[in-house]
N, C-alpha and C positions, 0 to 999 in steps of 0.2 A: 237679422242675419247675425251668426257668433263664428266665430273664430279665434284662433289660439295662435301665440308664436314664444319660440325661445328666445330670453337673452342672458348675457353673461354675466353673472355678478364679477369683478378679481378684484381682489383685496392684496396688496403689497407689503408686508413688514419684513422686513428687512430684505433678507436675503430670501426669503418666501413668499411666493408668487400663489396664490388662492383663487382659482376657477370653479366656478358653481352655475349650474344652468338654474333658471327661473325661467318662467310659465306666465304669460301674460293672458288671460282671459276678457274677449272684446266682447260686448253686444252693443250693435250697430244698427238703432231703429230710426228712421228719420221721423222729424215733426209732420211729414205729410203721407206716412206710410197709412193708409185704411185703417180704422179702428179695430176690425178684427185681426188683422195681423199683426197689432201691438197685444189685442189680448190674446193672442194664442203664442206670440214670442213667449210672452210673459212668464205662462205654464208650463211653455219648454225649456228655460233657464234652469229651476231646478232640478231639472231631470240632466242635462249638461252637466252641471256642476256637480253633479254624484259624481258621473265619471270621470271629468277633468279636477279631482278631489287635492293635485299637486296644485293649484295655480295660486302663485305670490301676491297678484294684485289682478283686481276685474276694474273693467274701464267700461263703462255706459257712455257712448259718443251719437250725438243726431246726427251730426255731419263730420265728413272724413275729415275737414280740417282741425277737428277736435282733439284729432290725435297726431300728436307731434312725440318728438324724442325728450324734449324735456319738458312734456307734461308724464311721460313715461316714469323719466327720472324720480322727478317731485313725488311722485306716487308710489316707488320704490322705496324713497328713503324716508316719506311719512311712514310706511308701513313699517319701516326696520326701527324707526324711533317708536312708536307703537308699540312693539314686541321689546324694543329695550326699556320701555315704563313700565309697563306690564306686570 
């Protein structure tokens, strides 16, 4: 299963308040999902990801509790450290 959702970056310096949406891209295959339905996920990801071509950070989760708001985080701001080495 894939799925997308927005969230909000804001950034504060001083007296300036900065709103930015970002794009979270999930795919959502459990450890016990049929073998063919993980290889057919698989083929369809990059055909997804042409089109959701904005998304900040993709998250691969087997189970729902893998996804929390601050594994979200952690993976936002590895990703902004990433782009500020870069």
């Amino acid at each position: 299963m894939y799925g997308g959702f927005r969230v909000y970056g804001v950034d504060v310096e001083g007296s300036t308040t900065s709103r930015r949406a970002k794009f979270i891209f999930v795919n959502f295959l459990p450890d016990a999902a049929p073998v063919m339905m993980r290889a057919r996920a698989g083929g369809h990801k990059g055909e997804l990801k042409h089109v959701l071509v904005s998304s900040h950070v993709d998250i691969q989760i087997e189970e729902v509790e893998e996804l929390t708001e601050e594994d979200i985080i952690t993976r936002f701001e590895r990703n902004l450290r990433k782009k500020e080495d870069g």
